[in-house]
C-alpha positions in Angstrom: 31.9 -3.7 10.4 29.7 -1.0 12.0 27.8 -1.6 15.7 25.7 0.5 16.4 22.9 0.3 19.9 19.3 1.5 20.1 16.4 1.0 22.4 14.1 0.8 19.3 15.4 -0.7 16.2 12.5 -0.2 13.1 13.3 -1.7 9.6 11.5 0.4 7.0 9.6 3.4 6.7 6.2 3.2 5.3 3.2 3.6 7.2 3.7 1.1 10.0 7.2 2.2 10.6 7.3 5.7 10.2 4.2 5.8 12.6 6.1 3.8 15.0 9.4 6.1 14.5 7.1 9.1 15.3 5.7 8.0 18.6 8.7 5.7 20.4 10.9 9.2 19.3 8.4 10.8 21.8 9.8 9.0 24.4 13.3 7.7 23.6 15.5 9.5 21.2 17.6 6.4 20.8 15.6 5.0 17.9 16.4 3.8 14.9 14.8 3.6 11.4 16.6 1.3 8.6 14.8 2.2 4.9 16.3 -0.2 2.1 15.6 3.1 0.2 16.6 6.4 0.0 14.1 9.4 -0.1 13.0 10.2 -3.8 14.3 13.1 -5.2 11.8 13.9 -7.6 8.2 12.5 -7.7 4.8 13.5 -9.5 6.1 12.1 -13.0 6.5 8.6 -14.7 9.9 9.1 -15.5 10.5 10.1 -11.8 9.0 6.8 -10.6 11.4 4.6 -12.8 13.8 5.4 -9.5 12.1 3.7 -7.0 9.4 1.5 -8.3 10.4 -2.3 -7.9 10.9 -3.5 -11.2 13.3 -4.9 -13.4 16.3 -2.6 -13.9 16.8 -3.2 -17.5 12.9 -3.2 -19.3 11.5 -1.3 -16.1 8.8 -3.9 -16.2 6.9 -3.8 -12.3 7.8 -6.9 -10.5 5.6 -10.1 -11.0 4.4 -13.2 -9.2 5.9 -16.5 -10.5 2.0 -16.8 -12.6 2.5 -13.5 -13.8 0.3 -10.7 -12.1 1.8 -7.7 -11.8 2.7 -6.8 -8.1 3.1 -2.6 -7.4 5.6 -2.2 -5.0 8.0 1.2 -4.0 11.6 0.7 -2.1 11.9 3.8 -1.0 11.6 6.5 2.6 7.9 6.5 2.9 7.2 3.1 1.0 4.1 2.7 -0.5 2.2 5.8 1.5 4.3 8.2 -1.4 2.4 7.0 -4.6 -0.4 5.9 -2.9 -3.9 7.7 -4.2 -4.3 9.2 -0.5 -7.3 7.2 0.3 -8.0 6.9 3.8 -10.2 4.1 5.1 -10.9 1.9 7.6 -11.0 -1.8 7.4 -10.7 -4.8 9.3 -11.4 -3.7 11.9 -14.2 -6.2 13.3 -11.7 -8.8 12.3 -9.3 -7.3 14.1 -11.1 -6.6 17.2 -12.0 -10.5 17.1 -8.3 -11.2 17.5 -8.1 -8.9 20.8 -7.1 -6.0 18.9 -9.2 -2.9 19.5 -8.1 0.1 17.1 -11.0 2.6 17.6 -8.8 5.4 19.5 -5.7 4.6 17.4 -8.3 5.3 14.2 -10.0 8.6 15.2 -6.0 9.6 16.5 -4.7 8.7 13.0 -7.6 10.2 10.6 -6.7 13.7 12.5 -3.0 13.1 12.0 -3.7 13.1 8.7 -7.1 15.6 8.5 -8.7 12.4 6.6 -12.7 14.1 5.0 -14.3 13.1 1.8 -13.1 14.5 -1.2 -14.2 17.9 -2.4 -16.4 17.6 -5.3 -15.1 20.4 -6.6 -11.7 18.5 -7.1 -13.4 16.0 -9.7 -13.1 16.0 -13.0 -15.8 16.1 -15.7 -15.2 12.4 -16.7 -16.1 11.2 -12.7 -18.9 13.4 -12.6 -20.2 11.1 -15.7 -19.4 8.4 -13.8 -21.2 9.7 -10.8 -24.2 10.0 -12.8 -24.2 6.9 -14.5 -23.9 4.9 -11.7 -27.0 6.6 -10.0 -29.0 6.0 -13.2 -28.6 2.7 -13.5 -29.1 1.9 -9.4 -25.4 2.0 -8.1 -23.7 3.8 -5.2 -21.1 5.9 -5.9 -19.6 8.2 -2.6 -16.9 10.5 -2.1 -13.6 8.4 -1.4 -11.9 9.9 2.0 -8.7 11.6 1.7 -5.7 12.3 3.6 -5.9 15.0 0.7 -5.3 19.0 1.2 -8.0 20.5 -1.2 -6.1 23.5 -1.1 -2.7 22.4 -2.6 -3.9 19.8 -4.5 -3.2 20.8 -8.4 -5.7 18.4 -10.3 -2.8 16.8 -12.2 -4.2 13.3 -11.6 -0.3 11.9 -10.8 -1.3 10.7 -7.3 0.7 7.3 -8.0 4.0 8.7 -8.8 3.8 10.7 -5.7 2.7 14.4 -5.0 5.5 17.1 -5.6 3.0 20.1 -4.4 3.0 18.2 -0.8 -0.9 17.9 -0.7 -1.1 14.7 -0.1 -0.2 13.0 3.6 2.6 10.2 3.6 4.5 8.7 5.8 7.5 11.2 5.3 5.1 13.6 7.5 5.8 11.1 10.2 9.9 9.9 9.7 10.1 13.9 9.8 8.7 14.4 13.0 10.1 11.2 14.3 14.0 12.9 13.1 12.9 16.1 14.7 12.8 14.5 18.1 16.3 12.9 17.3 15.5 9.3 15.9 18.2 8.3 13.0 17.5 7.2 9.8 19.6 4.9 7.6 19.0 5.3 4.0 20.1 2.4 1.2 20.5 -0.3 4.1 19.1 -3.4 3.2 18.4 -6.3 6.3 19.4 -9.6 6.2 18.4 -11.5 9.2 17.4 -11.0 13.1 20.4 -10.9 15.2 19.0 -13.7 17.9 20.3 -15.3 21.0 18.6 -17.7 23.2 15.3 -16.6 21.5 15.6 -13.5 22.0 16.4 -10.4 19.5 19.0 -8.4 20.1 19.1 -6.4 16.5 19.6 -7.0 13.0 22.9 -7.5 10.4 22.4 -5.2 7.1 24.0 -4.0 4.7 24.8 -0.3 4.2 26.3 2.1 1.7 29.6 1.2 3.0 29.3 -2.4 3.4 28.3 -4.5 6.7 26.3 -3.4 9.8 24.9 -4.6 13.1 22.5 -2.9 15.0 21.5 -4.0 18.6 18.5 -3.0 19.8 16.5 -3.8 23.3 13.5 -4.1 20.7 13.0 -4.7 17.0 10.0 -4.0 14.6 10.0 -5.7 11.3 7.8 -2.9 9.3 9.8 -3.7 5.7 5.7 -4.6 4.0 4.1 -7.9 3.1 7.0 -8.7 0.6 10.0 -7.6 2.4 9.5 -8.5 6.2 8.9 -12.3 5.6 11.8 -12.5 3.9 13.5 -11.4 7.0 11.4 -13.4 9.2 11.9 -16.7 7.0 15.5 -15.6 7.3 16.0 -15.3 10.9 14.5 -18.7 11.3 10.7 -18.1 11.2 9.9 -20.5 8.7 6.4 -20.0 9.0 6.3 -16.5 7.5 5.8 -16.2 3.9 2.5 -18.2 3.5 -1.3 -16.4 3.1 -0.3 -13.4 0.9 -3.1 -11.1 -0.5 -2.6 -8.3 -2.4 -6.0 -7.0 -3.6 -5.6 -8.3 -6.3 -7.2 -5.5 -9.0 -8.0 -5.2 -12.4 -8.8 -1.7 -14.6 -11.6 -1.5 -17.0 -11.6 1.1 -19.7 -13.8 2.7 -22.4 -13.0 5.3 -24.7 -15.6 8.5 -25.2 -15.3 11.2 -27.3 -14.6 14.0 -25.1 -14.5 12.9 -21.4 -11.6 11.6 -19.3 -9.9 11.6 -15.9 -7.4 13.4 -16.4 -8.3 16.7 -14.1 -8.5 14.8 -10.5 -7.1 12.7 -7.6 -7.0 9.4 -8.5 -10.2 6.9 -7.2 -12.0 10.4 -6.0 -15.3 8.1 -5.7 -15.6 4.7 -4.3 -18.5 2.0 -4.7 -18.6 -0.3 -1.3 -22.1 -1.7 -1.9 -20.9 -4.8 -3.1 -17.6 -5.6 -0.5 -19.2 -7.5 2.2 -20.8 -9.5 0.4 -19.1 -10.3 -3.3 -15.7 -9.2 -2.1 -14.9 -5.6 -4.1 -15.0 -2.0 -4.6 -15.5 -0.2 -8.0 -13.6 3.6 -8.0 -12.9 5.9 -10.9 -8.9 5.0 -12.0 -6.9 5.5 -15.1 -3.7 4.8 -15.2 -2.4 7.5 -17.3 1.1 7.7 -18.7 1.3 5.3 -22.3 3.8 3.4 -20.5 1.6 2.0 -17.8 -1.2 1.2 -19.7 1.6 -0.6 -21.9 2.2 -2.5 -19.0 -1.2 -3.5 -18.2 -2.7 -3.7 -21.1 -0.1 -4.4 -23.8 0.0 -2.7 -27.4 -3.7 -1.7 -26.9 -3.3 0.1 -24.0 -0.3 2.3 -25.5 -2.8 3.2 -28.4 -5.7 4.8 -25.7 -5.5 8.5 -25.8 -5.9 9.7 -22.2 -7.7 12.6 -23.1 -10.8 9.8 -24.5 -10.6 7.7 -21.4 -12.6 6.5 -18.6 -12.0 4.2 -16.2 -12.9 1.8 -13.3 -10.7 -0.4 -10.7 -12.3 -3.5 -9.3 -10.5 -4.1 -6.1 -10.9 -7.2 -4.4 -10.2 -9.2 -1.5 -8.5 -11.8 -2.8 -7.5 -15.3 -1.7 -5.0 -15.8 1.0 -3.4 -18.3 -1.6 0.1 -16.7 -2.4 3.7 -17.3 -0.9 6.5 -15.3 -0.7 9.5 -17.2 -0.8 12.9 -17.1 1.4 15.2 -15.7 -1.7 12.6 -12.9 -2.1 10.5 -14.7 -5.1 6.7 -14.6 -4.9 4.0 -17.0 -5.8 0.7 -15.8 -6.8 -2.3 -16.9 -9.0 -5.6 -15.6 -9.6 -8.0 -18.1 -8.1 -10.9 -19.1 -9.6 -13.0 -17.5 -6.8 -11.0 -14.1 -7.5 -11.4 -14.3 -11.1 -15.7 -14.7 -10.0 -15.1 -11.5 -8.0 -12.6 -9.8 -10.9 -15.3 -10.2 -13.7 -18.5 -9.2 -11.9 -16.7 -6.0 -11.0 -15.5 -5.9 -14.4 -18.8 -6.2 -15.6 -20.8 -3.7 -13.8 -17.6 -0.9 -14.5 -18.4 -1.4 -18.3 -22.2 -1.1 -17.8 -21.5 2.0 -15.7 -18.7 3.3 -18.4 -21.3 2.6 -21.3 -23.7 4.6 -19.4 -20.8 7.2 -19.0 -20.7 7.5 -22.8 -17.8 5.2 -23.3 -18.2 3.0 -26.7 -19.4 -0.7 -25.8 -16.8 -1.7 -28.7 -13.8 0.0 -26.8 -14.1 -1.8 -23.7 -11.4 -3.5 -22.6 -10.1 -4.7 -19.0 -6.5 -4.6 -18.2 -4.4 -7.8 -16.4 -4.3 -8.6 -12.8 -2.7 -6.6 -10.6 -1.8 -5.6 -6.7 -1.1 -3.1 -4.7 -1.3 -4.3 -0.7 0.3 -7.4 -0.1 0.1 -8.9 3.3 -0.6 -11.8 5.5 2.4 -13.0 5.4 2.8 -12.8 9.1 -0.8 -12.3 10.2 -1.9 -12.3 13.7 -2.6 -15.5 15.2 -0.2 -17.5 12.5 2.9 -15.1 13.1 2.2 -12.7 15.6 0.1 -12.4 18.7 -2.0 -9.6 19.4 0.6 -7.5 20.5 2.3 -8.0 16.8 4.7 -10.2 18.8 6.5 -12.8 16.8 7.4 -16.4 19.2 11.0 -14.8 19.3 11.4 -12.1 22.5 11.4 -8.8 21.6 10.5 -8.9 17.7 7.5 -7.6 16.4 6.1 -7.0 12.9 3.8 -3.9 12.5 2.8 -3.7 8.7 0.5 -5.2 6.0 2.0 -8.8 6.2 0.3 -8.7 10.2 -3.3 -8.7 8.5 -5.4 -11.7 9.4 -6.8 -11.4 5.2 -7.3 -9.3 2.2 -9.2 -6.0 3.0 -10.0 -5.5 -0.2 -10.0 -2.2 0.4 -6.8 0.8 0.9 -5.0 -0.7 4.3 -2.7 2.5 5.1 -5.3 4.1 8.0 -5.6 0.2 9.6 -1.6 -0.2 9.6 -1.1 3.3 11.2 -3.7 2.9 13.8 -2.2 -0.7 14.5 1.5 1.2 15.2 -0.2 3.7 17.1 -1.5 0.6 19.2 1.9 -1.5 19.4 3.8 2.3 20.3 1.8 2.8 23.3 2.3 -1.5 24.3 6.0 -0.8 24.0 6.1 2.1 25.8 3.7 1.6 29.0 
């Protein structure tokens, strides 16, 4: 069996652990990054994806809840930040500074890390601008979505979820780069099983790697493996509490065909509706899913038979109920609420008023099942944490989506960044 000893010990690489890899490499270059991945070799394709998308190895059906929503999840260097549709917001962050946790100089640090600005209008596509004018004509807000986007290498080939192969779009690679650069190593294909832990303290982790079993001891260790992943190691190591109040915002995608528009031509969500998230709990943005296969996925039979070239499309993104659980053997339990399914159809609603508007037929609409993207909470501050993303055992911290105290509702990569930023500089001062 493999020892191996590291002031910092980080388990996974997504946008709370790379960040973290970056900045404790700045000042110790015994750190340590474990990725249950490996780093993709090919990305902007469907086909591509089938490599590192969970889901189940024989049908490639995405990974669902015990009810049977669909749950979008990567294992691989640069988790989720690699297909995500580069949108770079804030949020939570009043909630956050109620729990002691002020992010403002972590936020305007990360958003020039990653040159976040509105999206160029002149990287939509004809469908959104329909979209756009719709929504003004019938009294909605619709607002450039901000991007950790380059205008200038971005290719229009609307594939932002199966990950950018003209490297225009920021991810958490950026980061695990530098963070190698200034001598941190990364293990690929390890997979964590518990917390090594001695009079409650950490000292480490036991994994499993390529070659079979590893220990790693560590002064300090960061949990960063996402809401799915981490409290499964936490609930492992003896933190029975972790697992319970998991969000994903939850989602659904209306569509409408038209007879000549479609999104085809653009970064996906390049507009964003927030008028109605404080109050009724969602966001409406642009979004097709394009390949067959997807929509297949989503939408059954009907959603193979959409041409892509005759489609429009709007998410509804919510904030949903803190309700789910993810279970100790790696399961996960989570139903759409009635309170979600309030929030789900009035988004639903208004994106086929605005798609109708848009030119879409009124009898092609049709809304796909529920669906998530950002699970968390499973280790949220003040249940698993403290404000220092402290867990009751010495030296173990969690820095990733399952520290959020609820649903955002809205893309959480920016807020988990900032939040490593934070717990790099409490480690290190």
């Amino acid at each position: 069996m493999s020892n191996l000893h590291f002031d910092y010990l980080i388990v996974g690489s997504g946008a709370g652990g790379a960040t973290l890899a970056k900045e404790l490499s700045r000042h110790s270059r015994n750190v340590a990054v474990i990725e249950r991945g490996e780093r993709a070799k090919q990305l902007g394709s469907f086909r591509a994806s089938l490599s590192f998308f969970d889901a189940n190895r024989t049908t490639k059906i995405p990974r669902k809840s015990k009810e049977g929503v669909i749950l979008w999840r990567t294992l691989m260097a640069g988790g989720s930040t690699v297909v995500s549709c580069g949108n770079g917001t804030r949020c939570l962050e009043a909630e956050l500074a109620e729990l002691g946790i002020e992010l403002e100089h972590e936020f305007q640090e990360a958003e020039s890390d990653m040159q976040i600005s509105p999206m160029q209008a002149s990287l939509r596509s004809e469908g959104s601008e329909a979209i756009l004018a719709a929504s003004h004509a019938l009294g909605y807000e619709m607002e450039p979505m901000p991007k950790f986007v380059d205008p200038q290498n971005c290719r229009q080939c609307g594939q932002c979820v199966f990950g950018c192969p003209h490297q225009a779009k920021w991810t958490a690679l950026d980061y695990l780069d530098e963070a190698e650069r200034n001598g941190a190593k990364v293990f690929y294909n390890t997979s964590v099983d518990t917390v090594l832990v001695t009079d409650g303290r950490a000292g480490g982790v036991s994994a499993v790697g390529p070659d079979g079993p590893m220990r790693f001891h560590s002064e300090v260790t960061i949990l960063a493996a996402g809401g799915l992943g981490t409290p499964v190691i936490l609930q492992n190591s003896g933190i029975e509490e972790a697992g319970d109040g998991l969000f994903i915002d939850m989602l659904e995608n209306t569509y409408g065909t038209t007879t000549d528009l479609n999104l085809c031509r653009e970064p996906s969500m390049s507009m964003v509706n927030h008028e109605f998230h404080h109050d009724k709990g969602f966001i409406l943005s642009p979004y097709v899913n394009h390949p067959k296969m997807v929509r297949f996925m989503e939408l059954g039979a009907k959603g193979f038979a959409l041409s892509d070239r005759k489609l429009l499309g709007i998410m509804t993104k919510t904030a949903d109920d803190s309700s789910g659980k993810v279970h100790a053997d790696g399961t996960v339990s989570k139903a759409v609420t009635e309170s979600d399914r309030v929030r789900l159809d009035e988004g639903a609603t208004i994106a086929a008023e605005i798609l109708i508007e848009a030119g879409a037929d009124p009898k092609s609409i049709t809304t796909s099942a529920p669906q998530g993207a950002h699970p968390g909470g499973t280790a949220a501050v003040g249940k698993v944490v403290d404000e220092d993303l402290q867990t009751d055992t010495q030296s173990l911290y969690v820095c990733d989506g399952s520290v959020l105290p609820k649903a955002p509702g809205l893309p959480p990569i920016l807020t988990i960044a900032a939040l490593a930023k934070r717990l790099a500089r409490h480690l290190t001062s």
